[in-house]
C-alpha positions, 0 to 999 in steps of 0.5 A, a space after each residue: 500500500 503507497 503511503 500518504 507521501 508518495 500519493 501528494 507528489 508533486 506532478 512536475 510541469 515540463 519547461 521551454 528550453 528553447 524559450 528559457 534560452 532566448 530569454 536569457 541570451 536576451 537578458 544577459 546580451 544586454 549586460 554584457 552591451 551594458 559592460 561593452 560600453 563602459 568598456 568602450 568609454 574606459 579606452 584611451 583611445 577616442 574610439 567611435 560610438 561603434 567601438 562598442 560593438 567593433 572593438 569590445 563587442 566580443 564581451 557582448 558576445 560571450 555574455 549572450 552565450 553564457 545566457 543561452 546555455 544557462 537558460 537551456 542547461 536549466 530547463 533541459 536538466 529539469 525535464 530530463 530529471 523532471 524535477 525542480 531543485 537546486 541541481 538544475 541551476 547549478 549545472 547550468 552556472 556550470 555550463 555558463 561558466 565555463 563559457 565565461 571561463 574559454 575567454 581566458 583560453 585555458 583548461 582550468 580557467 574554464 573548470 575553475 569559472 564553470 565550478 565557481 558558478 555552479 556553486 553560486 547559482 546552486 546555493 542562490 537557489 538553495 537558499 531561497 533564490 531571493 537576496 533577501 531570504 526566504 519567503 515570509 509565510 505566504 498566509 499572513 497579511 503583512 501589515 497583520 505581521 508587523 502589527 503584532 510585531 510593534 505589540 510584542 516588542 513594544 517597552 513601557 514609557 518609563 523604562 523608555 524615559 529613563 534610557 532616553 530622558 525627557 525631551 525630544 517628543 517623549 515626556 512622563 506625567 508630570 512633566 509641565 510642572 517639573 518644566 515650570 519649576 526649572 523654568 521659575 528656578 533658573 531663569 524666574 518666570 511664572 510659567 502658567 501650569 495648565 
């Protein structure tokens, strides 16, 4: 008899390779464009506006193919493995990696990059796949959640005003008399106590 777990499996939706790739040679040609013109405005020669594409547009070049065979790798391992995890991103940083890594034209630079990559790309997605973290629980409202934060962490008036002191917004109860007796005291004018 199959147990519950195996009858919950989730059924695995298979993704466009092709499309995936062009996406990603799209997104990643238009980084490597990006650094293709500071590139081009770093030389010391005066090179023309086209120097972006002529005389560093090889940058471009190997950032759309780092992309394509991202986007490929990626989806092309999860429908041969019909799953979803980490591994899939990481052997496509490996592969776009190593692509990034044939600039420098030797062996281990395109181990070493491809290596680099994979572990980047698999830990990222591994963790989250969000710099900031893991997802909040998808059921609670976020204003709900930041009010019962303010409530559970909220300190008493007086702890804060003996931290702080009286001033700068916060004041204790009392506080218009004792500021009129320091106001008789040190400078002696009748401040009225209403």
């Amino acid at each position: 008899m199959a147990s519950e777990d195996e009858a919950v499996q989730e059924v695995y939706h298979p993704k466009d390779a092709v499309g995936k790739a062009i996406e990603a040679t799209l997104i990643l040609g238009a980084a490597g464009l990006t650094v293709s013109a500071i590139q081009n405005t770093l030389t010391k020669q005066n090179v023309s506006g086209w120097g972006v594409f002529t005389r560093t547009g090889g940058t471009i070049g190997m950032f759309a193919a780092a992309g394509c065979a991202h986007g490929f790798t990626n989806a092309a391992a999860a429908n041969l493995r019909e799953k979803d995890d980490s591994w899939n991103p990481a052997i496509g940083g490996f592969f776009s990696g190593a692509i990034l890594g044939m600039r420098f034209r030797t062996f281990p630079s395109v181990l070493g990059f491809g290596a680099a990559l994979a572990v980047v790309q698999g830990v990222f997605d591994y963790t989250g796949g969000k710099f900031s973290g893991y997802d909040k629980d998808p059921n609670v409202d976020e204003y709900e959640r930041k009010e019962n934060l303010r409530k559970s962490r909220r300190r008493p008036i007086q702890e804060t005003l003996e931290q702080l002191g009286e001033g700068r917004g916060i004041y204790g109860p009392g506080y218009r008399e004792r500021r009129a007796d320091r106001i008789k005291e040190n400078y002696g004018i009748d401040v009225p106590r209403t």
